[in-house]
Backbone as JSON Lines, residues from 0, in Angstrom:
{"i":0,"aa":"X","n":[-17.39,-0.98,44.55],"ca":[-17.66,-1.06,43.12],"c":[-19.1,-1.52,42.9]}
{"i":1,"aa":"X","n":[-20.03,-0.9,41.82],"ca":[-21.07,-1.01,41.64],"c":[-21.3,-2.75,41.07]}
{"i":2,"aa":"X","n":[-22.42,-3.51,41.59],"ca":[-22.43,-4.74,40.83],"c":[-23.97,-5.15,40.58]}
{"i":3,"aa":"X","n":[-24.28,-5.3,39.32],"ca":[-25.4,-5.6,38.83],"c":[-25.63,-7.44,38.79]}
{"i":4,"aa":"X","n":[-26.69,-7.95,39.18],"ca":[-26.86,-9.37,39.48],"c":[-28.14,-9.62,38.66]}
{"i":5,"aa":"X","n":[-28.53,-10.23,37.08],"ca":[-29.6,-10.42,36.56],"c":[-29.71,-11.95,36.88]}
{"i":6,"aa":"X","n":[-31.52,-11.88,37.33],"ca":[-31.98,-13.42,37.48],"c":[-33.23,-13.29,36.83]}
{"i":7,"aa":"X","n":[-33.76,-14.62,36.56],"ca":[-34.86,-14.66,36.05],"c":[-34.91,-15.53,34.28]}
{"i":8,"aa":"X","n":[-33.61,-15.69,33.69],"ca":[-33.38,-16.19,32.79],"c":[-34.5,-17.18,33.11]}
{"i":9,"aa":"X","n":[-34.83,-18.29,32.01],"ca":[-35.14,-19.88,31.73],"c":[-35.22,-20.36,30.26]}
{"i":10,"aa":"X","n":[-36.17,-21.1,29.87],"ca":[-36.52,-21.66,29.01],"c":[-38.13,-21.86,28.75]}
{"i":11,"aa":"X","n":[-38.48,-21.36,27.59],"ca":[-40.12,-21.07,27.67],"c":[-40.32,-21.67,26.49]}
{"i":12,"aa":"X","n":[-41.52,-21.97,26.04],"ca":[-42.12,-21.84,24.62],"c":[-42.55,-20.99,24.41]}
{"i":13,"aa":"X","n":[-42.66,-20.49,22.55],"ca":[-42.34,-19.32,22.04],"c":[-44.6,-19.1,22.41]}
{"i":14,"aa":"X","n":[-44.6,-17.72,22.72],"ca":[-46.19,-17.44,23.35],"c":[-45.8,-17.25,24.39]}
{"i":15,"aa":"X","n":[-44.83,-17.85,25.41],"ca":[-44.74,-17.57,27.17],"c":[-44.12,-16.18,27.74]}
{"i":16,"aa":"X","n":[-44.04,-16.58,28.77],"ca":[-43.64,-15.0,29.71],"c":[-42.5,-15.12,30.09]}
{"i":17,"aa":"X","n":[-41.79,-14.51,30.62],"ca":[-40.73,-14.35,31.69],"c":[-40.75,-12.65,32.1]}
{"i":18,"aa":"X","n":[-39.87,-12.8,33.34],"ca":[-39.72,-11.66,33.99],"c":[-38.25,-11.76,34.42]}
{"i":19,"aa":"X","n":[-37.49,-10.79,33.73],"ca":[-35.91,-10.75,34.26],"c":[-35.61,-9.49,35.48]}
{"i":20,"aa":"X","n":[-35.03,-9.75,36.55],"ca":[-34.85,-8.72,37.14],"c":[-33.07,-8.45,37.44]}
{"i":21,"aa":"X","n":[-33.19,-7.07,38.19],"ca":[-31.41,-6.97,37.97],"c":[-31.39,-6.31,39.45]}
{"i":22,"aa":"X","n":[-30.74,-6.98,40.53],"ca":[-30.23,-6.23,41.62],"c":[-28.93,-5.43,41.27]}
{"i":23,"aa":"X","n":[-29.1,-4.2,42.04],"ca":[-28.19,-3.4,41.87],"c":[-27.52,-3.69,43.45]}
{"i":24,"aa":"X","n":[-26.47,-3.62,43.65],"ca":[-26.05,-3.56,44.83],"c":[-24.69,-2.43,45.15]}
{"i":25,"aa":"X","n":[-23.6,-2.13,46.07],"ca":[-22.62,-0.62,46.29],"c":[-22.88,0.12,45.36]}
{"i":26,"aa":"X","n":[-23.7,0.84,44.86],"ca":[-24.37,1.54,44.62],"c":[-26.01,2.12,44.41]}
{"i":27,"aa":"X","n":[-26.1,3.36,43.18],"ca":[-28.24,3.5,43.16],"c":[-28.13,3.74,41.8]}
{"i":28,"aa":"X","n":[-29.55,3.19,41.41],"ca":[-30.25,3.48,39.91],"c":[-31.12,4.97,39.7]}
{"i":29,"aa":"X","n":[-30.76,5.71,41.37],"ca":[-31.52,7.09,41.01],"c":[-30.48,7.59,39.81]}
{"i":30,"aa":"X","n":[-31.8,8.49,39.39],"ca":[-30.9,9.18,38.55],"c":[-30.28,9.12,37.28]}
{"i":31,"aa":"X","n":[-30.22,7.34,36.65],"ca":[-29.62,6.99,35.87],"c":[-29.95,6.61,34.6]}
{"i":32,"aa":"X","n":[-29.57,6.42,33.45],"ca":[-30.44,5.37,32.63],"c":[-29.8,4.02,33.04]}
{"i":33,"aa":"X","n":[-30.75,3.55,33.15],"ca":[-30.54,1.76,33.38],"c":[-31.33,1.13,31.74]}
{"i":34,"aa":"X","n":[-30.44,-0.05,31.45],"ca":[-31.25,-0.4,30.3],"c":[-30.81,-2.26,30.64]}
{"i":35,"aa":"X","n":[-31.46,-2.57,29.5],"ca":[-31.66,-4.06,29.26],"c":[-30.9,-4.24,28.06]}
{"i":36,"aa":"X","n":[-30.08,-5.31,27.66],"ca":[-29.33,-5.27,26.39],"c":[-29.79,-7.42,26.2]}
{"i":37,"aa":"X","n":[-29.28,-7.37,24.94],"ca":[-29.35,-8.78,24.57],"c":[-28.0,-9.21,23.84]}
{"i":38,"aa":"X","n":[-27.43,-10.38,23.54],"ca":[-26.9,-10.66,22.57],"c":[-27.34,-12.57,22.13]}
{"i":39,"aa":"X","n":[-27.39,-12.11,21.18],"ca":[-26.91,-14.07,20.18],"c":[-26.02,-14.46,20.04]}
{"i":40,"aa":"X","n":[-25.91,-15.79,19.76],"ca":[-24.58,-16.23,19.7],"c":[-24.45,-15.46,17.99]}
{"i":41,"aa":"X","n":[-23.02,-15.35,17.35],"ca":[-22.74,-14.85,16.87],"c":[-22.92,-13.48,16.24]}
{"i":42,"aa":"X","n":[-24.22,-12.61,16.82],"ca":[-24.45,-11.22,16.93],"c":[-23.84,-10.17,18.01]}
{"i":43,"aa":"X","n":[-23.82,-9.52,17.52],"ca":[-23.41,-8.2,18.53],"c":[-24.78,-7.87,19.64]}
{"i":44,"aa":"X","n":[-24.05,-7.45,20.68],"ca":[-25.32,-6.76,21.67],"c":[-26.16,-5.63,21.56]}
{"i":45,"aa":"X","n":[-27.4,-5.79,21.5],"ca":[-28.81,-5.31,21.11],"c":[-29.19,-4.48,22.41]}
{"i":46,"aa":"X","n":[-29.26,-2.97,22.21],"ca":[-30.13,-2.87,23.17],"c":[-31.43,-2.71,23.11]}
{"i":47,"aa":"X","n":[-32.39,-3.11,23.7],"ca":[-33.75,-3.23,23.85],"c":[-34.51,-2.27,24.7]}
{"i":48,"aa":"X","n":[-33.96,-2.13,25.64],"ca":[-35.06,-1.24,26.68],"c":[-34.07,-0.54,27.58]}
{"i":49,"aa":"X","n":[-34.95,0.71,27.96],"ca":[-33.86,1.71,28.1],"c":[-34.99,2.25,29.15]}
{"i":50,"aa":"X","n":[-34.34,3.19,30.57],"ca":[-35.25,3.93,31.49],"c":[-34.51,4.87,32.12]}
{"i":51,"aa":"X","n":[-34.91,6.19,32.31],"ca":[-34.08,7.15,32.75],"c":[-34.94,7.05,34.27]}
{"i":52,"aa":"X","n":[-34.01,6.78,34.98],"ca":[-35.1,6.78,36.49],"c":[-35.42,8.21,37.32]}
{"i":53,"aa":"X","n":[-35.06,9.36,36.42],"ca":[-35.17,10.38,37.32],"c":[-36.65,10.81,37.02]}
{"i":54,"aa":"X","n":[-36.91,10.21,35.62],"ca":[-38.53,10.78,35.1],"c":[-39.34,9.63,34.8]}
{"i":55,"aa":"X","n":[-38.93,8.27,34.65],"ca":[-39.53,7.08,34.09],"c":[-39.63,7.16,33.13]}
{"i":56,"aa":"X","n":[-39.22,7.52,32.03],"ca":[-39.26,7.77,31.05],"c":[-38.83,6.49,30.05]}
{"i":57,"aa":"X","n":[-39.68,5.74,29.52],"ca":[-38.95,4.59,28.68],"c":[-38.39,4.31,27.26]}
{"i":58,"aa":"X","n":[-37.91,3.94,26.94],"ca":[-37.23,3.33,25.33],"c":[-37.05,1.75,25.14]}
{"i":59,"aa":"X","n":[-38.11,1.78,23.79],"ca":[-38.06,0.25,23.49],"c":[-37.55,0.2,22.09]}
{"i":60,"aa":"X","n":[-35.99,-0.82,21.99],"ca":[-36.22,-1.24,20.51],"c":[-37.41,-1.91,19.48]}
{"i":61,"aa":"X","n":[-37.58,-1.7,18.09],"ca":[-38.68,-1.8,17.64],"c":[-38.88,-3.45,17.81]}
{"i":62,"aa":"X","n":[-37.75,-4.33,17.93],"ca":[-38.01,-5.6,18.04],"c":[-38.89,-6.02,19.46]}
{"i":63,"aa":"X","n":[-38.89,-5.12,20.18],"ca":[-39.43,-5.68,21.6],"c":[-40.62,-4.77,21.96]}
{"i":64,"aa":"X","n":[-41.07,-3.91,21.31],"ca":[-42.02,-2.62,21.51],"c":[-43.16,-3.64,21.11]}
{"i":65,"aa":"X","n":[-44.16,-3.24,22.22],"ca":[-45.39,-3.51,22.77],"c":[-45.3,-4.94,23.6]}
{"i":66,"aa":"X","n":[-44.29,-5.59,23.54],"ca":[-44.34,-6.86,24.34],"c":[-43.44,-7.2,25.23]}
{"i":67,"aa":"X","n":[-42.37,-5.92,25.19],"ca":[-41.33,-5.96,26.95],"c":[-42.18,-4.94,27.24]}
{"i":68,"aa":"X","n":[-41.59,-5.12,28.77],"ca":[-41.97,-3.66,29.61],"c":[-39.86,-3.2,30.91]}
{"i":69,"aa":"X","n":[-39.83,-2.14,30.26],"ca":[-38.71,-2.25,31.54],"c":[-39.85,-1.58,32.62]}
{"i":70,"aa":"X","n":[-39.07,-1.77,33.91],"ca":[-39.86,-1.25,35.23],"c":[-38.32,-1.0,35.93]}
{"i":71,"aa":"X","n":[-38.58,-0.62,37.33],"ca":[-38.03,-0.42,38.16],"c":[-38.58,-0.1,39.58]}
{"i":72,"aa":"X","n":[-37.42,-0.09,40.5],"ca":[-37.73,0.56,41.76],"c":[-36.96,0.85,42.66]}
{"i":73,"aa":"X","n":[-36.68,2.64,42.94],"ca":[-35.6,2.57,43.59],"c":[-35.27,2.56,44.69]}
{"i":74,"aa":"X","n":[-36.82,2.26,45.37],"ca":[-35.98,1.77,47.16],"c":[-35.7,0.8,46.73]}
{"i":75,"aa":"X","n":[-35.79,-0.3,46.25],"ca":[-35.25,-1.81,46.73],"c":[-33.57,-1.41,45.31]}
{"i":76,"aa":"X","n":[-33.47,-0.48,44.69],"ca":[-32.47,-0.66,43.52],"c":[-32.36,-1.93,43.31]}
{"i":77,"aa":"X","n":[-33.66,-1.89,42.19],"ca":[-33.84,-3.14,41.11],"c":[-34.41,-2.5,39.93]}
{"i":78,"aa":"X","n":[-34.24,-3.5,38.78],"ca":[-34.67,-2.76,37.41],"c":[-35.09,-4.8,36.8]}
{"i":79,"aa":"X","n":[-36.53,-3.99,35.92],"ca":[-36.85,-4.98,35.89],"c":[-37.51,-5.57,34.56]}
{"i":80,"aa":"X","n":[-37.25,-6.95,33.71],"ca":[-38.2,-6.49,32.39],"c":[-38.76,-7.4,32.44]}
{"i":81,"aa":"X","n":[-40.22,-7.41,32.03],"ca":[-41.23,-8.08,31.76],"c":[-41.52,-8.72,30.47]}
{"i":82,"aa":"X","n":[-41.35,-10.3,29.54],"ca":[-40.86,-10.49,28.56],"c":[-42.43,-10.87,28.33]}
{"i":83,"aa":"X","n":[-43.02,-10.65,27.47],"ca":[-44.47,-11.18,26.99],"c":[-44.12,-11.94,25.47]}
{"i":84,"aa":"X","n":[-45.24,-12.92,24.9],"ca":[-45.18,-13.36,23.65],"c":[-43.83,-13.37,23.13]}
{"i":85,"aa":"X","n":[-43.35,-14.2,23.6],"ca":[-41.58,-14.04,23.44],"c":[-41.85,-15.11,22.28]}
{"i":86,"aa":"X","n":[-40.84,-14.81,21.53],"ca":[-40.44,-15.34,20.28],"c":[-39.33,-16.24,19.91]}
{"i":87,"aa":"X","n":[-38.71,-17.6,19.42],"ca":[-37.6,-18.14,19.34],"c":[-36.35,-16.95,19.04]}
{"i":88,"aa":"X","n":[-36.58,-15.99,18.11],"ca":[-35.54,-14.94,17.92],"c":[-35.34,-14.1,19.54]}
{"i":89,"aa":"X","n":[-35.85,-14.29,20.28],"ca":[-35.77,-13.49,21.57],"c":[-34.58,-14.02,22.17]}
{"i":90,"aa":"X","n":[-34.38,-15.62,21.58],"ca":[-33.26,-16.52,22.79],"c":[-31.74,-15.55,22.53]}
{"i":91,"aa":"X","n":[-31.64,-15.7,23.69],"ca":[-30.51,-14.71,24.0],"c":[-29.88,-14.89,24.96]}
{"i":92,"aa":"X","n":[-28.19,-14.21,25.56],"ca":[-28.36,-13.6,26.93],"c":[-28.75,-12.26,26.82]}
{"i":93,"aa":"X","n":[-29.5,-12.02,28.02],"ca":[-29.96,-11.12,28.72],"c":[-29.06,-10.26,29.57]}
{"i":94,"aa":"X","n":[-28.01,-9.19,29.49],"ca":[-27.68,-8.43,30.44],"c":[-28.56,-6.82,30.8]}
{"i":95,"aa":"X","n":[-28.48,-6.43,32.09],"ca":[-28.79,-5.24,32.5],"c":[-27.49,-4.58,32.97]}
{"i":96,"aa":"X","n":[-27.54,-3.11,32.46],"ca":[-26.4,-2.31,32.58],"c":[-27.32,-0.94,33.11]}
{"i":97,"aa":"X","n":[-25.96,-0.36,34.13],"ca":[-26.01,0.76,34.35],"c":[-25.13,2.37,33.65]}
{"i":98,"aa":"X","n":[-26.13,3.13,33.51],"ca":[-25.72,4.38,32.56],"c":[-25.17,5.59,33.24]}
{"i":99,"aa":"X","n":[-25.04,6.25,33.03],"ca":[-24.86,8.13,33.19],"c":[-25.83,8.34,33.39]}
{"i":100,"aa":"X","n":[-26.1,9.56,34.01],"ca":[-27.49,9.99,34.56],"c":[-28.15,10.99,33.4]}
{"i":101,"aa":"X","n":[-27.16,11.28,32.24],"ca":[-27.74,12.03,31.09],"c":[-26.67,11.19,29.59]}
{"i":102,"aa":"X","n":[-27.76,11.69,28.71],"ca":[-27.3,10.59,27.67],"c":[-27.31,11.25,26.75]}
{"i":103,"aa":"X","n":[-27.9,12.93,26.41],"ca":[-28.04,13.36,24.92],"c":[-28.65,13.27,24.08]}
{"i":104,"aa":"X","n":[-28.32,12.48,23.49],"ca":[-28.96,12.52,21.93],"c":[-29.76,11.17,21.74]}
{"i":105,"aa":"X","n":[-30.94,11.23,21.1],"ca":[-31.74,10.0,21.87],"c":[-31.37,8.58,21.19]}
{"i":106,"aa":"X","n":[-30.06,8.9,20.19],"ca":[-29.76,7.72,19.42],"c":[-28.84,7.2,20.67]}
{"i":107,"aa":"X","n":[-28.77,7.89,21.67],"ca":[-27.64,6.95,22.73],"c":[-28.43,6.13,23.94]}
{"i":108,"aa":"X","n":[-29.49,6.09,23.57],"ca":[-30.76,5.94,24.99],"c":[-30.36,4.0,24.81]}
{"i":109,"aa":"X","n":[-29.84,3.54,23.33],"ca":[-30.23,1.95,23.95],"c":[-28.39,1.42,23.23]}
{"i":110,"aa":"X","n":[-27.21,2.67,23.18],"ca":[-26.65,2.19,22.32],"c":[-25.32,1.64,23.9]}
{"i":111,"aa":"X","n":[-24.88,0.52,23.55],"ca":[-24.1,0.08,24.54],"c":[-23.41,0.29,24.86]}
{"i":112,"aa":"X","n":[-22.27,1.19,24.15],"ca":[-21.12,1.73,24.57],"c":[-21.3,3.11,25.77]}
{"i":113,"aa":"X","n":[-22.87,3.48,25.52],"ca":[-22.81,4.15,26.33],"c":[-23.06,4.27,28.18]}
{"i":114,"aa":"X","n":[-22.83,2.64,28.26],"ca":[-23.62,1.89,29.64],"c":[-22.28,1.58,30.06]}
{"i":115,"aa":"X","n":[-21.74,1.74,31.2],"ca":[-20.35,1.04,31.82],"c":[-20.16,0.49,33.08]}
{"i":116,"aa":"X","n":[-21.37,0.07,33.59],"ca":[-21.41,-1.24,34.1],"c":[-22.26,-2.33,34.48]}
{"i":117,"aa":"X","n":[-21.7,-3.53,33.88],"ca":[-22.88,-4.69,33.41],"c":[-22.57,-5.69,34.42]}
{"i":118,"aa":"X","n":[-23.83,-6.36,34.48],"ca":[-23.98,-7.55,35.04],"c":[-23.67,-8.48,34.2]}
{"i":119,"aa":"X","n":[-23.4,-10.13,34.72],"ca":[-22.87,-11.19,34.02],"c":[-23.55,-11.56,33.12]}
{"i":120,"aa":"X","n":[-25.1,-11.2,32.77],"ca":[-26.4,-12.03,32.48],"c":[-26.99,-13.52,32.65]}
{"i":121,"aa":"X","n":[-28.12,-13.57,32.34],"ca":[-29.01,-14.48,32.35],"c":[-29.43,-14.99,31.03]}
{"i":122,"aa":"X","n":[-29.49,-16.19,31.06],"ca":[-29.75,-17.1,29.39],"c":[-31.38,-16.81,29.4]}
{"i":123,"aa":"X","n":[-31.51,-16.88,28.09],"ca":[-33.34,-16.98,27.81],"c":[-33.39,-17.61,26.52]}
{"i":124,"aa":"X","n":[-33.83,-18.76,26.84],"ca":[-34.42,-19.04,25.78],"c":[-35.75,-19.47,25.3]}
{"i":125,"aa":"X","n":[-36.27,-19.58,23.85],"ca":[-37.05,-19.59,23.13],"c":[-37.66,-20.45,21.97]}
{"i":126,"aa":"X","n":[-38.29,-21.85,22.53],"ca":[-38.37,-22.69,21.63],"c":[-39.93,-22.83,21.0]}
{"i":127,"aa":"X","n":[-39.41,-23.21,19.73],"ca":[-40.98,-23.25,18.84],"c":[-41.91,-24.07,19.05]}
C-alpha cells in the first residue's frame, strides 16, 4: 500500500520560510498529479499546489501564488513545497496527497476529492 510521510512542519514568524517535504514510499509519483492541500481548524481542506509529474507542469491556489513553490523528484519519490513570506492565515495542517495520472478538467487539478491517498500531515504554524 502506497504511504505518503510529510515533514518539515514548525513554527515561524509571519515573513519566514519553511520547506515541507513528502516521502512517498510502496509506490512512484511518475506520472501522477501529486498536490499539497491545507486545512484550519474549523475549515474545510484547501488545495494549494498541484504538479503533474509527467510534464512539471504546476498549479497554485490564488492564496499561495507567487510565494509557494511545489517541486519534486522522482528518483528519490519526494514532492516538495517551498513556503516563502508565510502569513498567520497560512497556519494550518499541511497534507500531501497522491492523484491519478490524468485529471481533466483543470477545475480538478487542486480539488481534493480527486487525490486518494494522503499522508497524516504536518502542523505549520504562523505567528504575528
Amino acid at each position: 500500500q502506497v504511504q505518503l510521510v510529510e515533514s518539515g512542519g514548525g513554527s515561524v514568524q509571519a515573513g519566514g520560510s519553511l520547506r515541507l517535504s513528502c516521502a512517498v514510499s510502496r509506490g512512484s509519483i511518475n506520472n501522477r498529479y501529486m498536490g499539497w492541500f491545507r486545512q484550519a481548524p474549523g475549515k474545510g481542506r484547501e488545495g494549494i499546489a498541484a504538479v503533474t509529474t509527467a510534464s512539471g507542469l504546476s498549479y497554485y491556489a490564488d492564496s499561495v501564488k507567487d510565494r509557494f513553490t511545489i517541486s519534486y523528484d522522482n528518483a528519490k519519490n519526494m514532492l516538495f513545497l517551498q513556503m516563502n513570506t508565510l502569513k498567520p492565515e497560512d497556519t494550518a495542517m499541511y497534507y500531501c496527497a497522491r492523484g491519478p495520472t490524468a485529471l481533466g478538467s483543470s477545475a480538478n487539478r487542486l480539488a481534493p476529492e480527486m487525490y486518494n491517498i494522503w499522508g497524516q500531515g504536518t502542523q505549520v504554524t504562523v505567528s504575528s
